[in-house]
C-alpha positions in Angstrom: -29.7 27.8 3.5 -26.2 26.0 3.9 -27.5 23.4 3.8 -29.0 23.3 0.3 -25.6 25.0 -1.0 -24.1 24.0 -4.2 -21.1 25.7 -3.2 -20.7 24.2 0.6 -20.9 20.9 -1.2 -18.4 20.9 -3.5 -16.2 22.3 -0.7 -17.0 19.4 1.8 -16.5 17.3 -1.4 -12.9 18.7 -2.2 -11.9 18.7 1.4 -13.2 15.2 2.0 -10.9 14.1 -0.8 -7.5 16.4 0.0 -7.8 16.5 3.6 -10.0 13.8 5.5 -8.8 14.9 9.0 -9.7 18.7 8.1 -12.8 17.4 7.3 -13.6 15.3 10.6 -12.7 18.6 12.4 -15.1 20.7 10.5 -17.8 18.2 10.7 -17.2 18.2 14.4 -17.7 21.9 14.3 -21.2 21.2 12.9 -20.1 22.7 8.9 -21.5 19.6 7.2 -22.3 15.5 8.9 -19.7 13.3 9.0 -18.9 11.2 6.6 -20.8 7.8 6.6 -18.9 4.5 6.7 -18.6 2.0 4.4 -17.9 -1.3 5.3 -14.9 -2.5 4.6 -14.3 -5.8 2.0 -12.6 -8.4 2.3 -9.5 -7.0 0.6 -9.2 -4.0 3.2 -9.4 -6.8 6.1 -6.1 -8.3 5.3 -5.0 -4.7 7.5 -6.7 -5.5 10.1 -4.9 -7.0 13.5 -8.3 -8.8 14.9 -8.2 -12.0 13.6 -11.0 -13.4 11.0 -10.5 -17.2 10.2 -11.1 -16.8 6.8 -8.5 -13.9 6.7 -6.0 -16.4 8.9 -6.4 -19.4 6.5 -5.6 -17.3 3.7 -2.5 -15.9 5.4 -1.4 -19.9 6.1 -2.6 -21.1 2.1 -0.5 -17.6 1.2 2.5 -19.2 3.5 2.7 -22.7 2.0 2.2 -21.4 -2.0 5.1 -19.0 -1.3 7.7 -21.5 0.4 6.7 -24.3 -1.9 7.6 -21.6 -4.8 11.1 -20.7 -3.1 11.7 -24.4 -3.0 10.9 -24.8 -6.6 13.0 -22.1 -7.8 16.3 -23.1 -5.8 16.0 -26.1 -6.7 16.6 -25.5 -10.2 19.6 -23.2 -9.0 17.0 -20.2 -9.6 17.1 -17.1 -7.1 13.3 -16.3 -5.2 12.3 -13.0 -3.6 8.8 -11.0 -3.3 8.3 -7.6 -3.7 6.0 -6.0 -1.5 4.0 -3.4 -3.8 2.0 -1.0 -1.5 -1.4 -0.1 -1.8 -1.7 3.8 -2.2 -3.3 4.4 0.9 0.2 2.9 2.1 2.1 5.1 0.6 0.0 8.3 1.0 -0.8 9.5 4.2 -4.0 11.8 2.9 -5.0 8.5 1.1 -4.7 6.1 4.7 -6.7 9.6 6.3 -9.2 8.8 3.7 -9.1 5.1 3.9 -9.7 5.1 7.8 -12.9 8.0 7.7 -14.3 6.0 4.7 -14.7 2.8 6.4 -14.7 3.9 9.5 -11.2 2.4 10.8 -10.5 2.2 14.4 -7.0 1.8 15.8 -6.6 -2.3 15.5 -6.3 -1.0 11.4 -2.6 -0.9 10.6 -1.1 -0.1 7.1 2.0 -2.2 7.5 0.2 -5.0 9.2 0.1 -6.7 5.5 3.7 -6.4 5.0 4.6 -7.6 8.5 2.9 -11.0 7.9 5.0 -11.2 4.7 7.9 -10.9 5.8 7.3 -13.5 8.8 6.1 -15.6 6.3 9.7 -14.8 4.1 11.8 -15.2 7.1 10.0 -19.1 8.1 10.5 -19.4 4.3 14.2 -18.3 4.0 14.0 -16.2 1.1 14.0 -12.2 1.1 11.6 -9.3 0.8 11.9 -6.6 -1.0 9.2 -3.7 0.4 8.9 -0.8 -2.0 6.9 1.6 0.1 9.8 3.5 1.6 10.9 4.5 -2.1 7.6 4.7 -3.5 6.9 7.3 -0.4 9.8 9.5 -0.2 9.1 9.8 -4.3 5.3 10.8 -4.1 4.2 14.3 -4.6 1.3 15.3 -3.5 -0.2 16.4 -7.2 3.0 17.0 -9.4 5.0 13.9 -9.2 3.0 11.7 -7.7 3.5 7.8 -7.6 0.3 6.6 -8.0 -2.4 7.7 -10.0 -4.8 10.0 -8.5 -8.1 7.8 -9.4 -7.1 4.8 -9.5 -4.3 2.2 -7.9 -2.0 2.2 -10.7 1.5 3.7 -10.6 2.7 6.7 -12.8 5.5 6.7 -14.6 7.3 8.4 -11.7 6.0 5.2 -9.7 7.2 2.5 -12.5 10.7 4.3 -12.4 10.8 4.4 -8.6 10.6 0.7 -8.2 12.6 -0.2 -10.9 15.3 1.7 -9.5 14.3 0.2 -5.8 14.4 -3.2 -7.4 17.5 -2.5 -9.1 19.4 -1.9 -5.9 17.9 -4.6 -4.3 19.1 -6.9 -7.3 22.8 -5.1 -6.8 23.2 -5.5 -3.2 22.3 -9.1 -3.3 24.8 -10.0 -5.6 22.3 -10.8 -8.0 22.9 -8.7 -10.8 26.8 -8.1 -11.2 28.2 -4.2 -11.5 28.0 -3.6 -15.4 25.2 -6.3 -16.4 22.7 -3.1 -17.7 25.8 -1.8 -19.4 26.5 -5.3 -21.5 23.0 -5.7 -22.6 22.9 -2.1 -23.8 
């Protein structure tokens, strides 16, 4: 029967992968189960909006390291900034879809939850943020051209070239790399 069908799973398999809310709706339908939750680690936590302690006193030991590192820098007449790097699943929609039916995600799971706290913690801190995932989004592809790698959280080269060019704007409008710098060291 279906059930037993080589075929049906490999389809449920691909679809799962390339389109998790596809997926939900044909499990609905009765096609195949739904996918079973994992719980999520501590790593995925950081997204969510309920507050865990241990999650919280990170967020405040995260706070002081990073003001305490501004200060350091300035005062040796240094410029300081962070780069938000996104995870995939921020970037990629189909990869958040996948994220949330993996682990089961309910609504208090945001994606830009992480970067939100960062940049409170910048803005007590005075020093800038620079977020990549706006650049790193509107330059991923779904297979040609993509960002990130497919398997793994690593950047392409069309990833590495997005955010160097996102960083090098950043660098230019903050007066921190003159007009013509790239051009001397060439």
């Amino acid at each position: 029967g279906w059930d037993r069908s080589a075929a049906l799973d490999w389809l449920r398999d691909r679809v799962l992968l390339g389109a998790p809310r596809l997926h939900e709706s044909l499990a609905r339908l009765g096609l195949w189960g739904e996918a079973e939750g994992d719980r999520p680690n501590d790593q995925l936590r950081v997204f969510s909006q309920r507050r865990s302690p241990q999650i919280e006193v990170g967020w405040q030991i995260t706070g002081v390291l990073l003001t305490a590192l501004a200060g350091d820098v300035e005062q040796t007449n240094g410029r300081f900034a962070v780069v938000y790097v996104p995870s995939r699943m921020g970037v990629s929609d189909t990869d958040w879809d996948l994220t949330r039916l993996r682990y089961s995600l309910g609504e208090e799971w945001k994606r830009g939850f992480v970067l939100k706290r960062l940049e409170r913690i910048a803005e007590l801190g005075g020093f800038p943020v620079l977020d990549l995932t706006s650049s790193l989004r509107s330059a991923h592809g779904d297979i040609i051209g993509r960002t990130y790698h497919l398997h793994d959280g690593h950047w392409t080269a069309r990833g590495h070239a997005t955010a160097a060019l996102a960083l090098e704007r950043f660098l230019r409008r903050s007066g921190w790399l003159p007009l013509g710098c790239a051009e001397a060291g060439a």
